[in-house]
C-alpha positions as CSV (number, residue, x, y, z in Angstrom):
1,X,-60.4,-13.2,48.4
2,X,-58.3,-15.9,47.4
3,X,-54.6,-15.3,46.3
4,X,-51.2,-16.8,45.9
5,X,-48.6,-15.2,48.2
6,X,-44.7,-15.2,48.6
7,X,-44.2,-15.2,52.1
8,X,-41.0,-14.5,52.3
9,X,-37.4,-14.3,49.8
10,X,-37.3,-17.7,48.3
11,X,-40.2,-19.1,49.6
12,X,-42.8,-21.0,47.3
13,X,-45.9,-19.9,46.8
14,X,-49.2,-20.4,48.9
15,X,-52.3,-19.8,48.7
16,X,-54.2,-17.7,51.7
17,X,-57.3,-15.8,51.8
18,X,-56.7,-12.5,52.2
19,X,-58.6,-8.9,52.0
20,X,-59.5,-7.6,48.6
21,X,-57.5,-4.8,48.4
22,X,-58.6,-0.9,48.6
23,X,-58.0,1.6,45.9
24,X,-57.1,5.3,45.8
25,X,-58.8,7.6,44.1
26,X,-56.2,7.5,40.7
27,X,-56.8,3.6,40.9
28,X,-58.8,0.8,39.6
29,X,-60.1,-2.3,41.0
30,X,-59.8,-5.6,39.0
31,X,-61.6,-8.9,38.8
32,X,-59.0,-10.6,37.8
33,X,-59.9,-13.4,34.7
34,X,-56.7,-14.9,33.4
35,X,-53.3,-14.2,34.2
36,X,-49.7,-15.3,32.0
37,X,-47.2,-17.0,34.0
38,X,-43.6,-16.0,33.2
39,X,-39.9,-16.6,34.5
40,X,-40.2,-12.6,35.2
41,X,-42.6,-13.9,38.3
42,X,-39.9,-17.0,39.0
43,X,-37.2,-14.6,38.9
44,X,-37.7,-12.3,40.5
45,X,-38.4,-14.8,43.9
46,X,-34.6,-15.7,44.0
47,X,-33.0,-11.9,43.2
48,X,-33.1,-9.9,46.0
49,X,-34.7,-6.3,45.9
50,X,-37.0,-7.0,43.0
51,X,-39.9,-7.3,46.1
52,X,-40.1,-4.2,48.1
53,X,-41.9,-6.2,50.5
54,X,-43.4,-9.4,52.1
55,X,-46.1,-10.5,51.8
56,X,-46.6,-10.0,48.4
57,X,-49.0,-11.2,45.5
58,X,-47.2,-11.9,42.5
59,X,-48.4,-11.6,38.4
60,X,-48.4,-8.8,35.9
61,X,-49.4,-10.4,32.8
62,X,-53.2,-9.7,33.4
63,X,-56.8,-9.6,31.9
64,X,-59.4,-8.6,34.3
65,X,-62.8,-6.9,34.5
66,X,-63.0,-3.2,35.8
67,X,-65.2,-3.5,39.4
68,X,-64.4,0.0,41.2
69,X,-62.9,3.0,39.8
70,X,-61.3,5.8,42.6
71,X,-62.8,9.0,42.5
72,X,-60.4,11.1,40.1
73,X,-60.8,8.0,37.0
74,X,-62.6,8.9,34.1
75,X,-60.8,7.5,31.4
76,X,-62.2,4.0,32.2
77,X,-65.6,2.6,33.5
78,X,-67.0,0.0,35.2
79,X,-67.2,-3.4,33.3
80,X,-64.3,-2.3,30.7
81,X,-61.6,-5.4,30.4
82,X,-58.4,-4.3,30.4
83,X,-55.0,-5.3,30.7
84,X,-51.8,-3.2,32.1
85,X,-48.7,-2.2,31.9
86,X,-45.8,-4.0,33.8
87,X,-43.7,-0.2,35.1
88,X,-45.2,1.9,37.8
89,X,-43.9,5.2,36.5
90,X,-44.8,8.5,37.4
91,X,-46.3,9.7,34.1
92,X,-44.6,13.9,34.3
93,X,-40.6,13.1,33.6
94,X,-39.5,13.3,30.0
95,X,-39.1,9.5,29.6
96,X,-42.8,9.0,30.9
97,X,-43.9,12.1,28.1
98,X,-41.3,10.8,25.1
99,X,-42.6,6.9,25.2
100,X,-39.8,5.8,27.2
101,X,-41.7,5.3,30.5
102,X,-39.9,1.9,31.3
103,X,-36.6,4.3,31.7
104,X,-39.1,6.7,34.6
105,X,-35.9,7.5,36.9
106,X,-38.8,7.4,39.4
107,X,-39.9,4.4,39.0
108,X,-40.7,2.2,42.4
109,X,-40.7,-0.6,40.6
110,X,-43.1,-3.0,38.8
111,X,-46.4,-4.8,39.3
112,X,-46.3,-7.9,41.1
113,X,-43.0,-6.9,43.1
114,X,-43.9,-3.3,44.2
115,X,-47.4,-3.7,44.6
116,X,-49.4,-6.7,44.2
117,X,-50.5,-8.2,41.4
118,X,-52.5,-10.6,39.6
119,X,-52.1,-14.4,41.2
120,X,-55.3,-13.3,43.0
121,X,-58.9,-13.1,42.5
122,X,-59.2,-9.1,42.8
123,X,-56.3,-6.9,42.3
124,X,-55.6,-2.8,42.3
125,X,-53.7,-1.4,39.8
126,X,-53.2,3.0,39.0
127,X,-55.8,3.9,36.2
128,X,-52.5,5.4,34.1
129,X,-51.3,1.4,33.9
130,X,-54.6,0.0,32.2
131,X,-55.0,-0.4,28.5
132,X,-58.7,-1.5,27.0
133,X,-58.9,-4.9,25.5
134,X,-61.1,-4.8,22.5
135,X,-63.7,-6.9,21.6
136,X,-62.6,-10.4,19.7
137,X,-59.7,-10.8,22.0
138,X,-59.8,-13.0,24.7
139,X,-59.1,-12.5,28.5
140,X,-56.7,-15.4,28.5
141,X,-54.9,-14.0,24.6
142,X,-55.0,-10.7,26.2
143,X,-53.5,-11.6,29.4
144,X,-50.2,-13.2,27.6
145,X,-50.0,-10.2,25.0
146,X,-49.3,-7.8,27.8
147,X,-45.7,-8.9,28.2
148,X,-45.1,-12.0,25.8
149,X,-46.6,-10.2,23.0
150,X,-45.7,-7.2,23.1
151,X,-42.3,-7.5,24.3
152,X,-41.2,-9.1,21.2
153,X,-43.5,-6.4,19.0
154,X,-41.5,-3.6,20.1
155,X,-38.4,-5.5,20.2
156,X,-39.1,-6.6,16.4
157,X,-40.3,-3.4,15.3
158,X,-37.7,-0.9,17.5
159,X,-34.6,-2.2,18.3
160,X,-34.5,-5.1,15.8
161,X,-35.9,-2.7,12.9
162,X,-36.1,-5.9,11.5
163,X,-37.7,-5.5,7.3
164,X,-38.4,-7.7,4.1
165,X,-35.9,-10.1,3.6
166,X,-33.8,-9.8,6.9
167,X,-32.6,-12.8,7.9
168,X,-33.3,-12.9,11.9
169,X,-31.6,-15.0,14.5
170,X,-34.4,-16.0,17.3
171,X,-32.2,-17.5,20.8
172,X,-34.9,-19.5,22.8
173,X,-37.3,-19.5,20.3
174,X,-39.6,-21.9,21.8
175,X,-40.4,-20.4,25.4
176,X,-43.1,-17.9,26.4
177,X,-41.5,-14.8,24.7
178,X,-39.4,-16.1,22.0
179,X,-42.0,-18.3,20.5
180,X,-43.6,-15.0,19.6
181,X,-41.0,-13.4,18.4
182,X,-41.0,-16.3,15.7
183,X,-44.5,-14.5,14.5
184,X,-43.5,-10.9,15.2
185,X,-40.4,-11.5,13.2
186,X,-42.2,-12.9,10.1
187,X,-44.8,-10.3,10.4
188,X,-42.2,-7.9,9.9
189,X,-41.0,-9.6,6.7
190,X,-38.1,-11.4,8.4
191,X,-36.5,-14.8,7.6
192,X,-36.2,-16.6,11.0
193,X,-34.2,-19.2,12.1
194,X,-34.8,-20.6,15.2
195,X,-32.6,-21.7,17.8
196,X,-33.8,-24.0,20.6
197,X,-32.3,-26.9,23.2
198,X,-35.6,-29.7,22.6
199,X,-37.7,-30.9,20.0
200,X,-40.8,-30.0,21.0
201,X,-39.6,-26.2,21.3
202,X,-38.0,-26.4,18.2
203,X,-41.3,-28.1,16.4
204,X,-43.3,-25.2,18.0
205,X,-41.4,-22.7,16.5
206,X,-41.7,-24.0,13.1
207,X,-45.2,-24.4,13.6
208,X,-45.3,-20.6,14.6
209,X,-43.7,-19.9,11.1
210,X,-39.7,-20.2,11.2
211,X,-37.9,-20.3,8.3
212,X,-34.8,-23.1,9.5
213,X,-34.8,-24.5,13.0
214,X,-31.2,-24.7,14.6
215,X,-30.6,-27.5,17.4
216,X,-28.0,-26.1,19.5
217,X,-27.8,-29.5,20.6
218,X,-26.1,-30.6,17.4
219,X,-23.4,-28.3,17.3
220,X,-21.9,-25.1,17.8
221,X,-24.3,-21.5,17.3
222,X,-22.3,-19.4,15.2
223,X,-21.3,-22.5,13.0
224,X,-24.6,-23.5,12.1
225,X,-26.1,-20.1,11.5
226,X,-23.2,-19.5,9.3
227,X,-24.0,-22.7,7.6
228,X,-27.8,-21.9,7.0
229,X,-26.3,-18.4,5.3
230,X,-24.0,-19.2,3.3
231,X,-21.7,-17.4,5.4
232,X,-23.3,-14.7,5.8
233,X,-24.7,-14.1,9.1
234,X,-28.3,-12.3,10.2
235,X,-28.9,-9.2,10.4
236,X,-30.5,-9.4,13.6
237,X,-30.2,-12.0,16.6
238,X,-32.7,-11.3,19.2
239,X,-31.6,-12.7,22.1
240,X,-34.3,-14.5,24.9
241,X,-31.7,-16.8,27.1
242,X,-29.5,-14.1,28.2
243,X,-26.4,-16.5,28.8
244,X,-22.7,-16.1,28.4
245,X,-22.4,-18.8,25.6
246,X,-26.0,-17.4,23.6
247,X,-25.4,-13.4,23.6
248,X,-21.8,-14.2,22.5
249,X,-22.4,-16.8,19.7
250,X,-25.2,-14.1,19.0
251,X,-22.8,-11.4,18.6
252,X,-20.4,-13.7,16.6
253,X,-23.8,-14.5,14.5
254,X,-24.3,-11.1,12.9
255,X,-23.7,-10.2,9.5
256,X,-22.3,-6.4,8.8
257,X,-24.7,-3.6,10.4
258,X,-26.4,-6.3,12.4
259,X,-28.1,-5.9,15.3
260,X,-28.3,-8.1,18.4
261,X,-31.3,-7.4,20.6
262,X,-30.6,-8.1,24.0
263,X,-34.0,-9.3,26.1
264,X,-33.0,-12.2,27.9
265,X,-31.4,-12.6,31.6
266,X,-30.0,-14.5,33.7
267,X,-29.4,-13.0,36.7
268,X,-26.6,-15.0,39.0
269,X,-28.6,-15.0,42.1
270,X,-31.3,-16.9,40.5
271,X,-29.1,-19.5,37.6
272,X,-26.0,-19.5,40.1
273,X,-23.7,-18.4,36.8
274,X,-22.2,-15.1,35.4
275,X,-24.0,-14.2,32.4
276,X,-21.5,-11.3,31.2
277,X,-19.7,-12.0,27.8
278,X,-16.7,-10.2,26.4
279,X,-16.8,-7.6,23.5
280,X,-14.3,-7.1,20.9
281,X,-14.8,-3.1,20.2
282,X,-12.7,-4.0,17.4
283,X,-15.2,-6.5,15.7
284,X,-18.1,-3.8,16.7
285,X,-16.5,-1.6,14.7
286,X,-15.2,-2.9,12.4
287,X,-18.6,-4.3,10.9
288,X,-20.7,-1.4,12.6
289,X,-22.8,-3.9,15.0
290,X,-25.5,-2.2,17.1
291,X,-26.4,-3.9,20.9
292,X,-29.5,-2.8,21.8
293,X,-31.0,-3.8,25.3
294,X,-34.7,-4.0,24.8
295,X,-36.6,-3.1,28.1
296,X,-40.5,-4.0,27.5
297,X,-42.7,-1.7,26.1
298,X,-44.7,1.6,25.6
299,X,-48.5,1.7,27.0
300,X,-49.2,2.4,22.9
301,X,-47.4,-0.9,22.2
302,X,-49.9,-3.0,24.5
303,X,-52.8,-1.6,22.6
304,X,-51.1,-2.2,19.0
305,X,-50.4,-6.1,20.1
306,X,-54.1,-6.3,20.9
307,X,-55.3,-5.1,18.0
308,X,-52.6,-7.4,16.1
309,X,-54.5,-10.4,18.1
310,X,-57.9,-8.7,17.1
311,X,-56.7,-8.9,13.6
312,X,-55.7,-12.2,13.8
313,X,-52.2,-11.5,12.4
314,X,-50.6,-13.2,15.7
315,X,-51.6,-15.8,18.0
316,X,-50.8,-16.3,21.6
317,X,-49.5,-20.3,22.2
318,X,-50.4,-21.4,25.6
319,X,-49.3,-24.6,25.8
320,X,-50.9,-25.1,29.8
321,X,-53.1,-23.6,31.8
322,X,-53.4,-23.8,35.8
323,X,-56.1,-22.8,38.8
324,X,-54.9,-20.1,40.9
325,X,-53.3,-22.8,43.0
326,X,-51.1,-24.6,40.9
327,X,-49.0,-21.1,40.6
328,X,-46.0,-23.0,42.0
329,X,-46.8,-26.2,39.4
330,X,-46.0,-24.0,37.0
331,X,-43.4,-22.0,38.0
332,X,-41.5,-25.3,38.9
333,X,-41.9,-26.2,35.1
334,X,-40.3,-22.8,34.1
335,X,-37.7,-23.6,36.5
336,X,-36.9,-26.8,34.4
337,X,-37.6,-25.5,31.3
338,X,-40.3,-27.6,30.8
339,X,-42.9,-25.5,29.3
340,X,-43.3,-24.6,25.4
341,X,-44.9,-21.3,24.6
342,X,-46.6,-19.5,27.6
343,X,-48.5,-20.6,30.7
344,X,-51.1,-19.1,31.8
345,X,-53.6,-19.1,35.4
346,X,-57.2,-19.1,35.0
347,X,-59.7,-17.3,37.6
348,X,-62.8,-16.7,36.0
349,X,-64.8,-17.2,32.6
């Protein structure tokens, strides 16, 4: 089959034809159809110990046809599309068994970087990861709502607890993640403003429904959400840059009992800068802020996003879509922050 492979730590990608790859009997085969492209996947290239070994196959955010089932599956068949989960857990410790299986202290890793993954044209994945995709919702919609969709559902919904009438700070509201996060947030009854570095980001996010658009071109963060509130502040800023300047204008954004939402990062390996910012346990408690960091999502969650898409109450934006060989096109537009919304790689119709 063919697939895109890092080589090495730091290498680009390229594509080789390699073996498609054998299942156990707890495992699934995939034909894989569409799969997101993310700075997860360009990240993790450049931070060392995220790949447990080279070669490897890169992608997690996938939608694929079931081809082979190993002989202790049941719960899926042959020809179901599904999608997965990004953890490899072990499914028996109490964060597996209380909905918290991105905390599994036993954990290898994740998809893509601990086994391969889905820049490839078949792909094996553990039955346990594999969630259905119901009818109405496309491979390529599906493929993007496994992470970019979800991720800012059960930030929204979770750590955000954002309701009616909230006023919500979205940072980087026009990439892959954050641009849904505009919808999830306005789904949830929140009044978003959205914070962005160009206009075509910013225009994107208004188009997905935000409320006021903040250039942080223009001016300072914390001045001009304070302006848009009268003062105020949000109750919740939900964070998808991860830098020292955006988590702490962020924190400084926040009304009383607000709640930043930590998802973003910007690890120094990769960006070459420290991300850490400093926090004034006096301002915390004084207005009784909450940090939350907000780690993906629950297998339940992937299936709820889905049927949001089937609904049609959200809509994944993918503003390009590649071959299986322009992988490194696209990562190299992540890498500029070039891209609005999410991209995505196309294998099959």
């Amino acid at each position: 089959m063919k697939a895109m492979i890092l080589p090495e730590f730091g290498a680009p990608l390229r594509l080789a034809t390699v073996p498609v790859p054998k299942i156990g009997p707890n495992d699934v085969l995939l034909r894989v159809r569409a799969t997101g492209v993310g700075l997860t996947v360009v990240i993790m290239t450049r931070v060392p110990g995220r790949v447990t070994s080279f070669p490897r196959i890169p992608g997690h955010e996938v939608a694929g046809e079931v081809v082979e089932l190993g002989a202790e599956v049941a719960q899926v068949k042959v020809g179901d599309r599904v999608t997965c989960h990004f953890y490899l857990t072990c499914g028996v410790c109490h964060f597996c068994r209380s909905g918290r299986e991105t905390l599994c202290p036993a954990s290898p890793g994740n998809v893509g970087m601990a086994c391969d993954g889905a820049y490839a044209e078949y792909m094996a994945l553990p039955a346990r990861n594999v969630v259905a995709i119901p009818r109405g919702v496309s491979d390529l919609d599906a493929a993007i709502a496994a992470d970019a969709i979800a991720t800012p559902y059960h930030a929204c919904r979770e750590e955000a607890r954002i309701g009616p009438g909230d006023l919500v700070l979205i940072v980087g509201a026009g990439g892959g993640v954050g641009i849904h996060a505009v919808q999830m947030a306005k789904l949830s009854g929140g009044w978003v403003l959205a914070a962005d570095i160009t206009d075509d980001k910013l225009a994107a996010a208004k188009d997905s429904g935000a409320d006021e658009l903040i250039d942080v071109r223009r001016g300072d963060l914390v001045t001009q959400v304070a302006k848009v509130t009268g003062g105020r502040g949000v109750d919740a800023a939900i964070d998808f840059v991860g830098s020292r300047e955006t988590l702490d204008g962020s924190l400084r954004s926040l009304a009383r009992a607000g709640r930043l939402v930590i998802i973003g990062s910007r690890p120094t390996a990769a960006f070459g800068v420290d991300s850490s910012f400093t926090v004034d346990p006096r301002h915390v408690l004084g207005s009784m802020l909450e940090i939350h960091g907000s780690r993906y999502v629950t297998l339940t969650e992937i299936a709820q996003t889905l049927e949001l898409l089937r609904q049609r109450r959200i809509r994944a934006i993918v503003s390009r879509t590649f071959p299986l060989e322009g992988a490194e096109e696209a990562h190299e537009l992540l890498r500029q922050n070039a891209l609005v919304g999410r991209a995505a790689l196309i294998l099959a119709s």
